[in-house]
C-alpha atoms as one frame of an Amber mdcrd trajectory, in Angstrom:
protein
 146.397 118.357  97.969 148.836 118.759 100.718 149.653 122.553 102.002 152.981
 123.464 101.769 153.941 125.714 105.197 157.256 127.940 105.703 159.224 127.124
 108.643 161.319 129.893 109.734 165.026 129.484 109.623 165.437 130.040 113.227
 163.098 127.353 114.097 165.006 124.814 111.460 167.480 122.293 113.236 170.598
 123.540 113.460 173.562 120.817 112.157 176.231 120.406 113.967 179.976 118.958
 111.603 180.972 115.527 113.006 184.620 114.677 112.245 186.537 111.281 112.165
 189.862 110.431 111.566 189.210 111.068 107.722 188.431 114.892 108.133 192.154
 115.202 110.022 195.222 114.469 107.252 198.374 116.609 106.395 198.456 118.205
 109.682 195.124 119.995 109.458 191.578 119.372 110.334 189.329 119.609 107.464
 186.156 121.326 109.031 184.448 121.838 105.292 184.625 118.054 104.250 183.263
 117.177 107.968 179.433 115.702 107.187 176.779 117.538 109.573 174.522 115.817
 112.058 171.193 116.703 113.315 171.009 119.239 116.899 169.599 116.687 118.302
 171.694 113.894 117.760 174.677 115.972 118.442 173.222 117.684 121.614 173.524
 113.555 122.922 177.293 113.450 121.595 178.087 116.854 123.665 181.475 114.588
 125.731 183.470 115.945 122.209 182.530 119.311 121.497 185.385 120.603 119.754
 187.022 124.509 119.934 189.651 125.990 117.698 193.037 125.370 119.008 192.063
 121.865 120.462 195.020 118.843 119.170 193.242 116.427 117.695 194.943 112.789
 117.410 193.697 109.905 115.683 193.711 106.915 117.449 191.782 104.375 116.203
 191.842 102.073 113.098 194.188 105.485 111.188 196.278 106.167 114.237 198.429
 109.195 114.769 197.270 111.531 112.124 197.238 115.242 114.032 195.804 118.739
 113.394 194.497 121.660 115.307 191.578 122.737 114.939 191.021 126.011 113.084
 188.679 129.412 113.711 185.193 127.823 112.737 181.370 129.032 113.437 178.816
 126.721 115.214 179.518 123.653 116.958 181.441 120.759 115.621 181.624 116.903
 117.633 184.171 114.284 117.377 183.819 110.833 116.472 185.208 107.946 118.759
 188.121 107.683 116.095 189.996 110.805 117.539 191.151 112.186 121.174 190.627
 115.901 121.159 193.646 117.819 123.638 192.375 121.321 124.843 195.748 122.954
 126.011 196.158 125.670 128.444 197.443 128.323 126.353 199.705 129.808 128.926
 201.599 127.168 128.705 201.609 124.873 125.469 201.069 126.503 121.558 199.219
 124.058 119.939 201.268 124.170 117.204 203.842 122.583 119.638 202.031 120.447
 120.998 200.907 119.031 117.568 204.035 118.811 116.447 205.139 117.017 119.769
 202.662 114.212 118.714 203.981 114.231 114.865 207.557 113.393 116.069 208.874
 110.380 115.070 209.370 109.969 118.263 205.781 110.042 119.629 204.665 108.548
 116.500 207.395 105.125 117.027 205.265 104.523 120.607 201.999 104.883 119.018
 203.246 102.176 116.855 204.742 100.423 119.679 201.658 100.460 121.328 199.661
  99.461 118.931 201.375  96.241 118.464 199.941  95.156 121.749 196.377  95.399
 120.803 194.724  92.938 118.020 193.518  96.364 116.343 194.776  99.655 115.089
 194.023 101.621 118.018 195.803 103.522 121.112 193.514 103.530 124.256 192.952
 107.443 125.343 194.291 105.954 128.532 197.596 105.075 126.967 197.929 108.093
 124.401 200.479 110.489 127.171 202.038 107.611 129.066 205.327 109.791 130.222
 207.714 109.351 127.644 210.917 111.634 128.096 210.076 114.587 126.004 206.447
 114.893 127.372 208.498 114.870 130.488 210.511 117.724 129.243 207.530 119.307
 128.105 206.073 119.262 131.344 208.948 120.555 133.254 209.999 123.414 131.118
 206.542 124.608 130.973 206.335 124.564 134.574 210.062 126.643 134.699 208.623
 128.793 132.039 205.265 129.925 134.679 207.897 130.328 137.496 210.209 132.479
 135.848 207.358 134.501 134.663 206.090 134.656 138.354 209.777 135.724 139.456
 209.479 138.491 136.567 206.649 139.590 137.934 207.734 139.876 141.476 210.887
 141.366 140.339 209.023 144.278 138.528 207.083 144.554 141.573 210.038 145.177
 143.984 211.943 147.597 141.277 208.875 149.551 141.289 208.500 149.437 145.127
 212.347 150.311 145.204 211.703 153.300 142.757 209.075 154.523 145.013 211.091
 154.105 147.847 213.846 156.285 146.275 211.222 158.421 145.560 209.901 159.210
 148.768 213.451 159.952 150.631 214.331 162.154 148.058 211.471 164.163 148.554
 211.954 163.932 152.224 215.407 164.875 151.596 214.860 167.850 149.732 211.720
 169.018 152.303 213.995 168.643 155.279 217.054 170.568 153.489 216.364 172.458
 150.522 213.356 174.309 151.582 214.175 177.852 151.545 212.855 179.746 155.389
């Protein structure tokens, strides 16, 4: 008769979720419906290691469906069926940015492009070719940074003004108001 032995939990493989274009529908990413795969067959797949807040687009056979990702514990991989977009959060939401690539607008050149490949699929390579909003995008999140740096530098030089104030009035009042 074969012995039965306990393997501790933290020695058991640890599963990692592995989502396609299925798990992302409705503008959300379904994490819970995601099937798991084993550590080590995810540790080879480590290119699409997903975090919340990453866009995630579907791209291939079900193009254009879009969600971010939400809070989740443990590690989670994408399948070759979706791009993942990790935005600098400084400068894009990624509810904007998710809702960029839901526009009809983005959406009509993901059809567009698809009509130039014998498959339902948009390369990665051809997923943010300029088109004028991204453009727009772009530029008013690079205005956005430099009028935050000018508020910055303003604050600084009000402060350094304030000082400055500061200091002759005190110089002021120790050359002339100090009773002998």
């Amino acid at each position: 008769m074969a012995k039965r032995t306990h393997v501790p939990l933290s020695s058991q493989m640890k599963a990692s979720r592995f989502l396609t274009a299925t798990n992302v529908s409705e503008n959300e990413v379904r994490l819970y419906e995601a099937p798991r795969l084993p550590e080590q067959r995810a540790r080879s797949l480590r290119i699409g290691l997903i975090k919340p807040n990453d866009v995630l687009l579907s791209h291939n056979a079900t193009v254009g469906r879009v969600g971010v990702v939400p809070n989740f514990q443990g590690e989670a991989v994408v399948g070759t069926s979706l791009t993942f977009y990790r935005l600098n959060m400084e400068r894009f939401k990624p509810s904007f940015f998710a809702g960029m690539l839901r526009s009809e607008f983005y959406q009509n050149q993901l059809a567009s492009l698809m009509k130039q490949t014998t498959r339902n699929q948009v390369p990665v390579t051809r997923q943010l070719t300029p088109t004028p909003i991204l453009a727009t995008i772009l530029r008013a999140a690079q205005f956005a940074a430099l009028v935050r740096r000018q508020e910055r530098l303003q604050a600084r030089q009000r402060e350094g003004c304030a000082k400055a104030t500061h200091l002759f009035q005190t110089l002021l009042h120790t050359a002339f108001c100090r009773p002998e």
